[in-house]
C-alpha positions in Angstrom: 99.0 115.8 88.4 96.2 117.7 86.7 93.7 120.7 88.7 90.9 118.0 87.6 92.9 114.6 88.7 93.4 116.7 92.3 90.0 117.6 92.5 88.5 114.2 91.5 90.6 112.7 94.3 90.0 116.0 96.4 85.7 114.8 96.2 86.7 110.9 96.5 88.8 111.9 100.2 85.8 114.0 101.3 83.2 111.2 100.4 85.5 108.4 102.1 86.0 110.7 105.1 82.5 111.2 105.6 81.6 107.9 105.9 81.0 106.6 109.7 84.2 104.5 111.0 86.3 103.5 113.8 87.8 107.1 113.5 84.6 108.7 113.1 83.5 106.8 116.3 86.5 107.5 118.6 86.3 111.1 117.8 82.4 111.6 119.1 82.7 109.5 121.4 86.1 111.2 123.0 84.1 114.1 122.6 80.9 113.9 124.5 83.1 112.1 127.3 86.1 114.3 127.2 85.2 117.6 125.7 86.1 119.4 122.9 89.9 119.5 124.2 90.0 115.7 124.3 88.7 115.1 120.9 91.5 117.7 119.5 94.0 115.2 121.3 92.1 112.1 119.4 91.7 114.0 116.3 95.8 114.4 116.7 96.2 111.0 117.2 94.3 110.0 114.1 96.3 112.0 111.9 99.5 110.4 113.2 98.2 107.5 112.0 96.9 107.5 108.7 99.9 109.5 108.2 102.0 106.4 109.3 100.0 105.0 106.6 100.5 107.1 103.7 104.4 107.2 104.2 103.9 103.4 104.2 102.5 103.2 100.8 105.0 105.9 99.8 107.9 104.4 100.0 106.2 101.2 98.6 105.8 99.0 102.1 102.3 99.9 101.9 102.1 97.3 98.9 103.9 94.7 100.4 101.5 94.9 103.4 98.6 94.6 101.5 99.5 92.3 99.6 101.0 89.7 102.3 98.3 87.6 103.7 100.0 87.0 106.7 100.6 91.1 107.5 97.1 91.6 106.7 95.8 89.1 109.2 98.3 89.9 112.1 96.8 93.6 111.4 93.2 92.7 111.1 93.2 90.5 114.3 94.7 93.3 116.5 92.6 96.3 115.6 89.8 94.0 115.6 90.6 93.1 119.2 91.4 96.6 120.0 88.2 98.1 118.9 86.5 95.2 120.7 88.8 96.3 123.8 87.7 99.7 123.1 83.7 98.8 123.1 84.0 96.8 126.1 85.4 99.8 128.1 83.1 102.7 126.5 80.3 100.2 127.8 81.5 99.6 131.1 81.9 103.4 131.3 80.0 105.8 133.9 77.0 107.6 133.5 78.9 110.8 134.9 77.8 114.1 133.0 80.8 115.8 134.2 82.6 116.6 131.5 85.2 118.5 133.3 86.2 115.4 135.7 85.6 112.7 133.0 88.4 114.9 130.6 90.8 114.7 133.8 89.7 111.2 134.5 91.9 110.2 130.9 95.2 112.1 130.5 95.3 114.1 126.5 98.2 112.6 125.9 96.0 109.0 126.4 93.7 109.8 124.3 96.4 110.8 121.7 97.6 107.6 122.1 94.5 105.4 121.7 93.6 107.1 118.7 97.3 106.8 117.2 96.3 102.7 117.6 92.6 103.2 116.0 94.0 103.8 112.7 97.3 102.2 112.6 95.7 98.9 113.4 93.3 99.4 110.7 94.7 96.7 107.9 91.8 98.1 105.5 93.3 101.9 105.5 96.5 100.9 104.2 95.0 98.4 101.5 92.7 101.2 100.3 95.4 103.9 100.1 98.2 101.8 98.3 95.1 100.7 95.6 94.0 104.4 95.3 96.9 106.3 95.3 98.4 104.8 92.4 95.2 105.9 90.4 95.8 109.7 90.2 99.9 109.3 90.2 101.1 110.3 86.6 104.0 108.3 85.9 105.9 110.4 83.8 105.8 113.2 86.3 108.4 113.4 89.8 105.8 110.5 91.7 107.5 111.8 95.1 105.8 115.5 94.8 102.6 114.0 93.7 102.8 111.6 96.8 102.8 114.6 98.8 100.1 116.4 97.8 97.7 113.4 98.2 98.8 112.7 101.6 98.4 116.3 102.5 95.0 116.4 100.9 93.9 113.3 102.4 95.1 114.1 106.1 93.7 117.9 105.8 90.0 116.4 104.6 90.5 114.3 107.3 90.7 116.6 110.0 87.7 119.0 108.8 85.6 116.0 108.5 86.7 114.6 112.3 86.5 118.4 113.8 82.8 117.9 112.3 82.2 115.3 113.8 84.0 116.4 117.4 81.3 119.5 116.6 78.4 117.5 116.7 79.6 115.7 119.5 79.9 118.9 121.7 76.3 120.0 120.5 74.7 116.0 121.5 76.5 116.5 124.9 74.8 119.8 125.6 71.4 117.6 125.2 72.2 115.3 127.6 70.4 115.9 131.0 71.3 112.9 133.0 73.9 110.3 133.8 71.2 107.6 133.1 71.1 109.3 129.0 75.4 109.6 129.7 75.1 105.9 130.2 72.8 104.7 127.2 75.1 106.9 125.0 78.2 105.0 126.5 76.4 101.5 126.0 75.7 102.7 122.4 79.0 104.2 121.3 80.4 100.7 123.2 78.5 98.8 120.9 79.6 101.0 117.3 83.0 100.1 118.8 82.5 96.6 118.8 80.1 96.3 115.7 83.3 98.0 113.4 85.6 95.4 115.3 83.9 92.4 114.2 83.2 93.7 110.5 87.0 93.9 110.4 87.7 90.4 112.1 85.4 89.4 109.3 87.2 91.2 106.3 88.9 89.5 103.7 92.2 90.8 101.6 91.3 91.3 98.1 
């Protein structure tokens, strides 16, 4: 693999991380309702499973997954239903702005947990990685090493972007000024929740 094949995938990672998601979600909304310390346990539990992910589509299970309509499915129902799941509760959800009795309200390791099943539920991830990956793998070089350094590329980005995002998070609960606003942002984090979990129920395997 080529410095410019890297860095063309290098930009591609960045751009795809950027863009708003169930991860992207799950980590400002841990966040403002858990504090910074939470959404390093969420951001954690992320990484485990896009990781779970790109070991998938290394050893070449990745490709049988997205290409079985059946796996697909099964996946795509049950993170549809979890993010759903998820919604319903962020709505439900207090207007408390204690942010130091809401974090000890959820155990880290919970939260670790929860975002472990955001991603690895998340049929689309593991469709998009075993189609891109094999796009900046030179085949007549070792394809395990180059594996590597795209799944440490892509899990690295990925953390930047999320502590970002956990960033912004910290600076919109700092604005809040009472549980009534703690509420509406609950309602409206709920409602990203469910709005990504119906676009996935609605995907189709390509």
């Amino acid at each position: 693999m080529t410095m410019d094949w890297w860095l063309t995938y290098l930009l591609t990672t960045i751009i795809l991380s950027l863009s708003p998601g169930s991860g992207a979600i799950n980590t400002m909304s841990t966040g403002i309702s858990h504090g910074y310390r939470g959404a390093v346990a969420s951001i954690a539990g992320l990484q485990v499973g896009l990781t779970t992910h790109i070991v998938l589509v290394g050893i070449g299970l990745g490709a049988l997954i997205s290409q079985s309509l059946l796996a697909f499915e099964l996946l795509k129902w049950l993170g549809a239903g979890y993010l759903v799941w998820l919604g319903i509760c962020q709505w439900r959800a207090a207007g408390s702005l204690d942010l130091n009795a809401l974090a000890s309200s959820m155990p880290r390791s919970r939260l670790f947990k929860r975002a472990v099943l955001v991603n690895l539920t998340n049929p689309k991830s593991i469709v998009f990685l075993a189609a891109l990956f094999p796009q900046f793998i030179n085949a007549n070089q070792p394809q395990a090493e180059q594996y590597v350094i795209l799944g440490v590329t892509t899990v690295l980005v990925d953390i930047v972007v999320m502590i970002g995002y956990a960033t912004l998070a910290k600076r919109i609960a700092a604005w809040l000024k009472t549980p009534r606003q703690m509420k509406l942002l609950n309602r409206i984090f709920g409602s990203m929740f469910m709005l990504v979990g119906l676009l996935l129920a609605s995907a189709r395997k390509v």
